[in-house]
MIFI-188423 format. One record per residue (C-alpha): x, y, z. Coordinates in steps of 0.2 Angstrom, whole numbers, plus 2048, in hexadecimal, padded with zeros to 3 digits. Example, Ala and Ser with C-alpha at 12.3 -4.5 7.8 and 13.67 -1.06 7.14 Angstrom:
<pts>
83E7EA827/8447FB824/
</pts>
This chain:
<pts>
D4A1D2D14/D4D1D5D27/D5E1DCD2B/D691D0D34/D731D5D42/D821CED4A/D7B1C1D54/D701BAD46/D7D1B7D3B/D821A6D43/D6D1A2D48/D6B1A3D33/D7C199D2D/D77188D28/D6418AD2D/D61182D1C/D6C176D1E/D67163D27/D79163D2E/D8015BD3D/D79166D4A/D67163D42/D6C150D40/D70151D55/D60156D58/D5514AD4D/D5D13BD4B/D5D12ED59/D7012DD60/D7111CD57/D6C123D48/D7612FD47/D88127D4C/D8211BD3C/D81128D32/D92131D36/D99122D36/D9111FD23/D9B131D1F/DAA130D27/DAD121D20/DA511ED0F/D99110D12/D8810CD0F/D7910FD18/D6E105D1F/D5D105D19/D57106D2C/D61114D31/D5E11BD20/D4B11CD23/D4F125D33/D58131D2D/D4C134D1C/D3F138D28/D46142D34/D4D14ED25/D3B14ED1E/D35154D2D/D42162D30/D3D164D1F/D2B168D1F/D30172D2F/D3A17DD25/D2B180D18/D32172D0C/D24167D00/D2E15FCF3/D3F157CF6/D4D154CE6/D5D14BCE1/D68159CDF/D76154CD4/D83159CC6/D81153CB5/D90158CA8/D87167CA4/D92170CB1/D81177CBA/D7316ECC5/D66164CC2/D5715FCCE/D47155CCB/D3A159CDA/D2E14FCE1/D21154CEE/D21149D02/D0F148CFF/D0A134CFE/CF6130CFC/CEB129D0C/CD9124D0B/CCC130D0D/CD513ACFE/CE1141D0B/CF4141D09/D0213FD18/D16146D14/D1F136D12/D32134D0E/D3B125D0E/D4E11ED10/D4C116CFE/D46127CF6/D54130D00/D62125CFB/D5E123CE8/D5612CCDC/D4F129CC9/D52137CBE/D50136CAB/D63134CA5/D60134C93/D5F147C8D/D6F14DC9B/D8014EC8F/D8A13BC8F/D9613BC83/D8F12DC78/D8D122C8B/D7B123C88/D6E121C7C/D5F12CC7B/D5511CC7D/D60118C8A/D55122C98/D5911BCA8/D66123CB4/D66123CC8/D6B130CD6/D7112BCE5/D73134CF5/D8413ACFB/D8413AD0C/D95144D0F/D8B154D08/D7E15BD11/D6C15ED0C/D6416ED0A/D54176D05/D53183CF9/D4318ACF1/D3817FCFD/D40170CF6/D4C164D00/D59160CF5/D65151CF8/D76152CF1/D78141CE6/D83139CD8/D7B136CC8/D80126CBE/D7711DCB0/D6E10DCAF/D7F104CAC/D8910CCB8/D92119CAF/D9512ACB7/D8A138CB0/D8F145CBC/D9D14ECC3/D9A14BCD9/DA0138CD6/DB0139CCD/DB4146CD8/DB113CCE6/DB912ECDF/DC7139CDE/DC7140CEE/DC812CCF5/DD612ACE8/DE2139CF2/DDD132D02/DE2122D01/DF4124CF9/DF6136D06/DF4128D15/E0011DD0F/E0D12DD0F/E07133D21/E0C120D25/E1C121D22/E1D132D2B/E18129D3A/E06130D3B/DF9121D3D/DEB12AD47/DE6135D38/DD612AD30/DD2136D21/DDC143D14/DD114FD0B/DD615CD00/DCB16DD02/DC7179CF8/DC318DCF9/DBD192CE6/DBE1A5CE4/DAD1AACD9/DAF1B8CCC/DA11C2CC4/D981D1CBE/D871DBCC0/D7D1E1CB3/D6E1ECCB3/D611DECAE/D561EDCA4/D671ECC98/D681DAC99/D581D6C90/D5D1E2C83/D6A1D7C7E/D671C7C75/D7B1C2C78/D7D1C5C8A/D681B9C8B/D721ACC7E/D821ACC82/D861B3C92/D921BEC8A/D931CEC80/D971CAC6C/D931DBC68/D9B1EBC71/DAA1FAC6E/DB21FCC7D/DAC20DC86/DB821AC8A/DBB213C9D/DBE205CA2/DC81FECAF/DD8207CAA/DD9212CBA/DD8204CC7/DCB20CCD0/DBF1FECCF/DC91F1CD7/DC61EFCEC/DBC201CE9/DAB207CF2/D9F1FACEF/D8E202CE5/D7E203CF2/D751F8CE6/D841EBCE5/D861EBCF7/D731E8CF9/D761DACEE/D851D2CF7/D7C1D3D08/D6D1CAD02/D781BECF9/D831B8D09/D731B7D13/D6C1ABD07/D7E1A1D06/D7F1A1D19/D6F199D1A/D7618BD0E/D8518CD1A/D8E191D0E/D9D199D15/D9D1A8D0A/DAA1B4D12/DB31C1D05/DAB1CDCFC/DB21DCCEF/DB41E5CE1/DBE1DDCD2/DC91E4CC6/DBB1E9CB7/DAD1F4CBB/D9C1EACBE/DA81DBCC4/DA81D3CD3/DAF1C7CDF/DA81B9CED/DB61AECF7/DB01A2D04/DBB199D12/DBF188D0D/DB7177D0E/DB9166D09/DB7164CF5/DA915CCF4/DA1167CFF/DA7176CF9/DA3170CE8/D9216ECEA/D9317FCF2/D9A186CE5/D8D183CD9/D7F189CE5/D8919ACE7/D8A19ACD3/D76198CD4/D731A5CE0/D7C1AFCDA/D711B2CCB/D611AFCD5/D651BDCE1/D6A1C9CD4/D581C7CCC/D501CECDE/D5A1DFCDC/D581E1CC9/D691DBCC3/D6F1CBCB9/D801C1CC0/D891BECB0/D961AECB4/D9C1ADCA3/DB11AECA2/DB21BDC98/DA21C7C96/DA81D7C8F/DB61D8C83/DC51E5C89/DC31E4C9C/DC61D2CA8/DC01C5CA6/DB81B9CB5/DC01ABCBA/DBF1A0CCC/DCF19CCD5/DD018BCDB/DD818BCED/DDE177CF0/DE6171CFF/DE9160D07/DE115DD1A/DE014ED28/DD114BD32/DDC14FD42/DDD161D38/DF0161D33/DF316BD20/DFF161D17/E0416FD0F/E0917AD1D/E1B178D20/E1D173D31/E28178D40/E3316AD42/E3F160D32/E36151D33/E2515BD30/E2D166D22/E33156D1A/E23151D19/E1C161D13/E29160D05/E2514ECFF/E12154CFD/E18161CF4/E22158CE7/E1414ECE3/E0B15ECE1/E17164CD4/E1A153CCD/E08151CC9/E05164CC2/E1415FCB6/E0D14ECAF/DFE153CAE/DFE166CA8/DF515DC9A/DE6159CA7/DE516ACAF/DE4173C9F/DD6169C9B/DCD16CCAC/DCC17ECA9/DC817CC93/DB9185C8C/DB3190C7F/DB219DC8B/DC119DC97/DC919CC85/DC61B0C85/DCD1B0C96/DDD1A8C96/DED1B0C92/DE61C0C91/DF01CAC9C/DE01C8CA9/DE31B5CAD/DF01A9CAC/DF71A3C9A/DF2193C96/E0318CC98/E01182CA9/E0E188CB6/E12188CC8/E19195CD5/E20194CE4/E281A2CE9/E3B1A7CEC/E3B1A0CFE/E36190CF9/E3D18FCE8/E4D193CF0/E49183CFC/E45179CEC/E5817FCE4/E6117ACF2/E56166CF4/E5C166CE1/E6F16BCE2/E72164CF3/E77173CF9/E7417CD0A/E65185D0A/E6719AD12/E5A1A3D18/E601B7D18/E511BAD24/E591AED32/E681A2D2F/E6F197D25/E69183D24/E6C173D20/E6616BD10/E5F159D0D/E4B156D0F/E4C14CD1D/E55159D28/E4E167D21/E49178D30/E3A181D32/E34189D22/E2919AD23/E15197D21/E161A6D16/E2219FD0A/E1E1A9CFA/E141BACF5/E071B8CE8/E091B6CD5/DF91B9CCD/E011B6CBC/E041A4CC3/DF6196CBD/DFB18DCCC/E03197CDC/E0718FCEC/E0119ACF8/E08196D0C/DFD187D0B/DF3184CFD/DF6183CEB/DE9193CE4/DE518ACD2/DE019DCC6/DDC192CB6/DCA18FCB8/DBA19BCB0/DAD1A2CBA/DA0194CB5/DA9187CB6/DA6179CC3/DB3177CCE/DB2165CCC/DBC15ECBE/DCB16ACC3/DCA161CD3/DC9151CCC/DD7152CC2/DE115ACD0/DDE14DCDB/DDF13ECD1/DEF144CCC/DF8147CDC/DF1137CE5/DFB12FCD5/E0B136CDA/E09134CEC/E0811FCE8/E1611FCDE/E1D126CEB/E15120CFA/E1C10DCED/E2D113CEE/E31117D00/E26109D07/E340FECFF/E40109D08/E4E100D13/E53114D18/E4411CD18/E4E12ED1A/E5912BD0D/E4F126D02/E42134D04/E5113FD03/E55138CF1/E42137CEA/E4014ACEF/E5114ECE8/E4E147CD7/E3B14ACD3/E3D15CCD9/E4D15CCCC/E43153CBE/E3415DCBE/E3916ECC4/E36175CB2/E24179CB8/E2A183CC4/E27196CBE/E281A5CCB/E281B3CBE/E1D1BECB3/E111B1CAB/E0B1BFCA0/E1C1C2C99/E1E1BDC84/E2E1B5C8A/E261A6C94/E1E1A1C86/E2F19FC7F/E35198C90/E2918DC90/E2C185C80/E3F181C85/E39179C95/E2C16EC8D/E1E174C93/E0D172C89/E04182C85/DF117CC7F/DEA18EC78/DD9187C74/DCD17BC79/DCE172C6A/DE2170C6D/DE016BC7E/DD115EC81/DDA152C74/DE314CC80/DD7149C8D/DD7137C88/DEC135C85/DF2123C8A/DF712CC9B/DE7133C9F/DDF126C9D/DE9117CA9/DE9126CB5/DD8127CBA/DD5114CB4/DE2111CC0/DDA11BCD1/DC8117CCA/DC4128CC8/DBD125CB5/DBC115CAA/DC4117C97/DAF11AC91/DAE126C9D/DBD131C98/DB8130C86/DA7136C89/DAD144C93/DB714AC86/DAA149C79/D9D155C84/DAA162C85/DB0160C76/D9E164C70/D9A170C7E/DA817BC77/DA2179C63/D8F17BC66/D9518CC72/D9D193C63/D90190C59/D82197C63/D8C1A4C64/D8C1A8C51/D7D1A4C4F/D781B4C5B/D831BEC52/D7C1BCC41/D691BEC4B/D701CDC52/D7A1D4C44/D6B1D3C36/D5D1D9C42/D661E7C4D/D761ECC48/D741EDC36/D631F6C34/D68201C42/D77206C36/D6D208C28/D61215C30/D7021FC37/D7621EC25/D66227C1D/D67232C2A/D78239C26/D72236C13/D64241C15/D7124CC1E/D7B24DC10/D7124FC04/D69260C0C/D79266C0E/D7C263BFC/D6D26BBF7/D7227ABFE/D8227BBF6/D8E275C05/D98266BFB/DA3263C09/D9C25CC1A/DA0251C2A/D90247C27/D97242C15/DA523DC1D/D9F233C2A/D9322AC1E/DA2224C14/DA921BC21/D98213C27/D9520FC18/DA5206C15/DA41FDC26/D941F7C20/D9B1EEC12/DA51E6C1D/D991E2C2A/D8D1DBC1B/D9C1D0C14/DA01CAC27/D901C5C2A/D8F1B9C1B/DA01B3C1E/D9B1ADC30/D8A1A7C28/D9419DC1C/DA2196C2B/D95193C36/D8B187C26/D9C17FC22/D9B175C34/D8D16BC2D/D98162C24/DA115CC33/D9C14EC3F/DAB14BC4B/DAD153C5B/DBD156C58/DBD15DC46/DAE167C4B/DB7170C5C/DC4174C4F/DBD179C42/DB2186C4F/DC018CC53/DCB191C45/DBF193C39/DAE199C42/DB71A5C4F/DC11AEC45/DB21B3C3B/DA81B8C4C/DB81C2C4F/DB71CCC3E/DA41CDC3F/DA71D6C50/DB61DFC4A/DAA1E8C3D/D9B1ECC49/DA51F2C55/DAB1FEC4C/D9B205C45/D96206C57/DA3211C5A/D9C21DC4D/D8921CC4E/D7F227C57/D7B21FC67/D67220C64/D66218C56/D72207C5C/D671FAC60/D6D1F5C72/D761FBC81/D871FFC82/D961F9C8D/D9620AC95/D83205C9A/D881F4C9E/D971F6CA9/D91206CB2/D7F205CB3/D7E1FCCC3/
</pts>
């Protein structure tokens, strides 16, 4: 790859990309004002403009080496999926021309049968559609021009995670302009909330990677003693970035950059081998779809310098786990952050009433956000002193949470750094941009002007936490947008709705340790849910609440929550049982036999010794204790054998995630527990794979 120099940076950003800049240059001025209009404001296409457009991005395209174009869309599978077809369309003489058309650009024909629907399809049931959103742009990747598009089935229902996130996205704008309303503000056309997800992961040699059958299955370590450093001395964290890592990060924003992707931080994380990727933030959807392209660059790029991207939550047992932070804020199309406190009282007021639909909506629906973040894998992740508990909380900060204590009490509000000020939200002075430090204990930490959600796993798609998010706030904004529309005193009653939703649901409000043992406690006494598992959190998915919620802003129908519930609910049991399945394949082909040869070797040790009259000897001993651990490692292994066989009996979803967890991971746990340990005391050539000291310093 050639090296980029300053000035090429901005010649390369967005060069993949058929964005506005390409669109000015291609599209008859007509066209293109039709089109805007189509994404500015959500309507359809016409066919004629559409064909316009079709061909003008096949032929930028083909200019940019592309042959095949594809709906590129996002099943609930949580990764991508494309189906390509060539622009080659037959002419006489046995010739072919490039074609494209508005028809095959708007909608798309993908087989839906075999993509995970929650019972909302039968396998029979093949047909499912694809169809174009216009308000993300196309790209081309791999010679192929890919088309951002929704995927529903033949019926209707959703299969994908872009349209109830648009849908969502529709839902907050529409009851965040009723609000701006009442503040007086009528120019601003459009509220979208943004998004800057923080990507977590780790680098592995790929030589060790193929030497372990977990890390191909599983994208996690099942196996593996801890080796004697880790990441204990803090060195790691914001440290020298390794030649071959930093060769990898280059190429890696080069290829992002041509995505325009704005891919801007790049660093060292707190566990050795793990890394981090934030990028400036962008419209959810957009930065959604971005997200998921970064996620498979990532791992394509690591393949060009020899490594593997691992994106699993928590690869290696006794160092961090990965996670993605999801930065959410609300914005105008006139560029105004509602969650920037403003300069004057009738701008803080406003700032304020966003804000308490913020912490209203995390309160109701802790249940929702929990969820949003639920897997097999975070599971590892969660409460471990690495990442937040999985108790949902907010912080604000003392600044702002001193703000809040005086809107509650009615009291006068004093800022030490400057003077003292008058209470009530309505009169409320100039509050400090930077109005908290950060709490990275906090699942949910407003940070100056954004709310920095710390809950989600590496893999996970940023979709459904935004989903939830947003559906849930654009609910509290109409109830509250209901209440002061009927208003006779609109500053009063804004006063009063502040005062007493900030006083009912201030028990979410947490600014301390969230590691601490006694906010577990604290918790409780508050009322706060605390959903350890996956299995004790997706149950609710579908609570009477839940359910009118997204019913209610259209976001889901009923069938369409149940079916979600079922695939993750499934997702999580079949995970667990892939994984013990591995284990046993791993177990009773490596670990074991490597044990046995080490045993005869100290046997045959022994027994020399012996012979020549030494009774006493460190081999003996050793060979007891491998011996003894090998008892338990063969009695582990049946006991997982016959835990992983007792969930044939089962058939619901629910029973099954249940059973996966309280019965089938524990024995993974023992099994691991044993093997471990052997690890620890057999000779390093004789076990079977790599090691962590090979894994996480062998880059």
């Amino acid at each position: 790859m050639s090296e980029l120099t300053h000035g090429s940076i901005p010649e390369i950003f967005g060069s993949m990309v058929f964005n506005e800049n390409v669109m000015k240059e291609r599209l008859p001025k007509d066209v293109y004002k039709a089109l805007k209009k189509t994404i500015m404001e959500s309507k359809a296409l016409d066919p004629a403009v559409a064909n316009i457009v079709a061909n003008a991005m096949k032929d930028w395209a083909v200019s940019k080496g592309a042959t095949h174009y594809t709906h590129w869309f996002q099943p609930m599978t949580g990764i991508t999926a494309e189906k390509h077809d060539s622009f080659i369309s037959p002419t006489e003489g046995g010739n072919v021309i490039m074609e494209f058309s508005g028809k095959e650009l708007i909608k798309g024909e993908p087989d839906a049968s075999s993509f995970p629907s929650g019972g909302l399809r039968a396998t029979f049931e093949a047909r499912g559609y694809t169809a174009w959103d216009p308000t993300s742009y196309a790209f081309i990747k791999d010679g192929t021009l890919c088309i951002p598009t929704a995927f529903l089935s033949y019926s209707g229902e959703v299969l994908d995670k872009k349209t109830p996130l648009l849908r969502s996205m529709d839902a907050i704008n529409d009851q965040a302009l009723r609000i701006l309303k009442l503040f007086g503000n009528t120019e601003a056309k459009r509220v979208n909330t943004t998004v800057g997800p923080e990507q977590e992961y780790f680098l592995v040699d790929k030589k060790y990677y193929d030497e372990r059958k977990d890390l191909q299955y599983t994208g996690r370590t099942l196996f593996g003693a801890m080796c004697p450093k880790g990441q204990e001395m803090d060195d790691h964290y914001f440290g020298t970035i390794k030649s071959r890592v930093s060769a990898y990060m280059k190429e890696l924003d080069e290829e992002l950059w041509k995505l325009g992707i704005l891919a801007k931080t790049k660093h060292n994380e707190v566990a050795p081998a793990q890394h981090e990727l934030a990028p400036i933030f962008t419209t959810t959807n957009i930065a959604t779809d971005h997200n998921q392209l970064t996620m498979e660059m990532m791992k394509k790029v690591a393949g060009r310098h020899g490594l593997v991207c691992l994106l699993h939550e928590k690869p290696f047992d006794g160092v961090n786990g990965s996670g993605k932070h999801n930065n959410w804020s609300m914005s105008t199309d006139l560029g105004e952050n509602l969650l920037e406190p403003g300069t004057s009282p009738r701008e803080n007021a406003q700032f304020l009433l966003f804000l308490t639909a913020v912490v209203k909506a995390v309160d109701e629906y802790q249940d929702l956000l929990r969820i949003s973040v639920a897997s097999a894998g975070n599971d590892h992740r969660l409460g471990a002193n690495e990442a937040p508990p999985a108790i949902v909380s907010m912080y604000v900060g003392d600044e702002l949470g001193a703000v809040i204590d005086s809107i509650e009490n009615g009291t006068s509000y004093i800022d030490v750094k400057r003077e003292k000020m008058g209470g009530g939200a309505a009169v409320l002075p100039p509050i400090p941009k930077d109005t908290s430090d950060r709490n990275r204990t906090s699942p949910f930490a407003f940070t100056g002007n954004k709310f920095e959600f710390r809950m989600l796993g590496s893999t996970f798609s940023i979709a459904c936490t935004n989903i939830m998010l947003n559906t849930a706030v654009a609910e509290e904004l109409r109830v509250f947008a209901d209440e002061l529309e009927d208003a006779t005193d609109f500053n009063d009653a804004l006063s009063a709705l502040i005062k007493r939703e900030i006083t009912a649901h201030k028990r979410i409000i947490f600014n301390g340790n969230g590691y601490d043992d006694a906010w577990v406690a604290e918790a409780e006494k508050r009322g706060l849910l605390n959903l350890k598992s996956t299995p004790d959190a997706l149950p609710h998915y579908t609570d009477e609440k839940n359910l009118k919620l997204f019913q209610r802003h259209g976001v889901y129908t009923e069938c369409e929550m149940h079916s979600r519930e079922e695939i993750l609910l499934e997702e999580y049991y079949k995970t667990l049982n892939i994984e013990a399945l591995t284990m046993l394949d791993m177990n009773r082909k490596q670990i074991f036999p490597a044990v046995v040869s080490y045993s005869k070797e100290l046997a045959e040790v022994t027994l020399g010794k012996k012979s020549l009259g030494i009774a006493d000897c460190a081999e003996a001993e050793l060979l007891s204790k491998i011996s003894a651990l090998a008892v338990e490692l063969h009695a582990a292994d049946g006991a997982l054998e016959a835990a992983s066989a007792g969930a044939a009996k089962l058939s619901d979803a629910t029973e099954l995630a249940r059973y996966y967890h309280d019965t089938v991971l524990p024995a993974m746990n023992e099994l691991r527990r044993v093997a471990d340990a052997l690890e620890v005391l057999t000779a390093e050539k004789y076990w079977p794979f790599p090691t962590y000291g090979k894994l996480l310093f062998g880059v």
